[in-house]
C-alpha positions in Angstrom: -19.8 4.6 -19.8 -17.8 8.1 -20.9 -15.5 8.1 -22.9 -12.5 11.0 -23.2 -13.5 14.1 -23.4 -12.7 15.9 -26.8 -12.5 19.4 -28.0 -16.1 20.4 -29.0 -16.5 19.1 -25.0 -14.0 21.2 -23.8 -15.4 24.0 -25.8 -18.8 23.9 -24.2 -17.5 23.2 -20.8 -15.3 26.1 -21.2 -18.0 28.4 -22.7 -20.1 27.6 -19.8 -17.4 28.4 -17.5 -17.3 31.9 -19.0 -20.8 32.7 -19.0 -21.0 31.5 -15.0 -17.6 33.3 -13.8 -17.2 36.1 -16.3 -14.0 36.7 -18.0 -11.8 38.1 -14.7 -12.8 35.3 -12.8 -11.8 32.5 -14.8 -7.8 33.0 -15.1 -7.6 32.7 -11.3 -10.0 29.9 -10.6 -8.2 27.5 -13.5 -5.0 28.1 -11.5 -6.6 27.4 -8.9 -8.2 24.2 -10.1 -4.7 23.7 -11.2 -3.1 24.0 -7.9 -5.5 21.1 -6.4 -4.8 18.9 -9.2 -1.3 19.1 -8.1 -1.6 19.0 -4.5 -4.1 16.1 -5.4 -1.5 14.2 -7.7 1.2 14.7 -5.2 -0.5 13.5 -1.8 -1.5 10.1 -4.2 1.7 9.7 -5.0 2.4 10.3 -1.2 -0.2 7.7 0.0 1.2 5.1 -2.9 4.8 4.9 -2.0 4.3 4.8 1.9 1.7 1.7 1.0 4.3 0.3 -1.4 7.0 0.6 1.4 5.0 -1.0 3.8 4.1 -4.1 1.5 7.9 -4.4 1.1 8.8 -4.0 4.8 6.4 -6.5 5.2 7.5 -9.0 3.1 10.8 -8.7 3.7 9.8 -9.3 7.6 7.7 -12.5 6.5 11.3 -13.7 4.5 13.1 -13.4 7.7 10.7 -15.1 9.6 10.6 -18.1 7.3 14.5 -18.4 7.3 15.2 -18.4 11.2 13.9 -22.0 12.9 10.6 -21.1 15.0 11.9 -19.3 17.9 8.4 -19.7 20.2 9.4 -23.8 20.5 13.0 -23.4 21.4 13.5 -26.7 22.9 12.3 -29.5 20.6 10.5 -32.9 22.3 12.6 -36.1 22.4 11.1 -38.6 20.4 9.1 -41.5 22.2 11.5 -44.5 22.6 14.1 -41.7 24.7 11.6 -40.1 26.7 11.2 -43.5 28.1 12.9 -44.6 31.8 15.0 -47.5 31.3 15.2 -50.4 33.5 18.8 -50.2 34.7 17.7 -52.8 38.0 18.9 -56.0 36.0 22.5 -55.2 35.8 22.0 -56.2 32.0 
C-alpha cells in the first residue's frame, strides 16, 4: 500500500516540521524522536531474545521428556497369561 519513503517525501515532511515547530524547536525534538527510536529498538530486541530463550528452554524440556521412559506409570502391568492364578492343587 506505501511504499519507501524517498527524498522529495522527506523534504515536505521535513518542511512541515519547520513551519509547525520553528527552527529552535526542531534540533531537540529529532533527538528526541531519536532517543525513542532507540529505546524502542532496544526493548524489541529485549522482548525477542527473552521469547527466543523461552522457545529454546522449551524445547529442550520437551527433548528431555521424550528421552526418559514415562515416569507417571512407574510400574508397568503384567501381561494377561501371568496375571493369572495357577492351579498348583493337582500336584502336576
Amino acid at each position: 500500500m506505501f511504499g519507501s519513503i524517498g527524498m522529495p517525501e522527506l523534504i515536505v515532511i521535513f518542511v512541515i516540521a519547520l513551519i509547525l515547530f520553528g527552527p529552535r524547536k526542531l534540533p531537540e525534538l529529532g533527538r528526541s524522536l531519536g532517543r525513542s527510536l532507540n529505546e524502542f529498538k532496544r526493548a524489541s530486541n529485549e522482548l525477542r531474545n527473552s521469547l527466543e530463550e523461552e522457545v529454546r528452554l522449551d524445547e529442550q524440556r520437551e527433548a528431555q521428556a521424550k528421552a526418559r521412559p514415562d515416569a507417571a506409570d512407574p510400574v508397568r502391568p503384567r501381561p494377561a497369561e501371568d496375571a493369572q492364578p495357577r492351579d498348583t492343587s493337582t500336584g502336576a
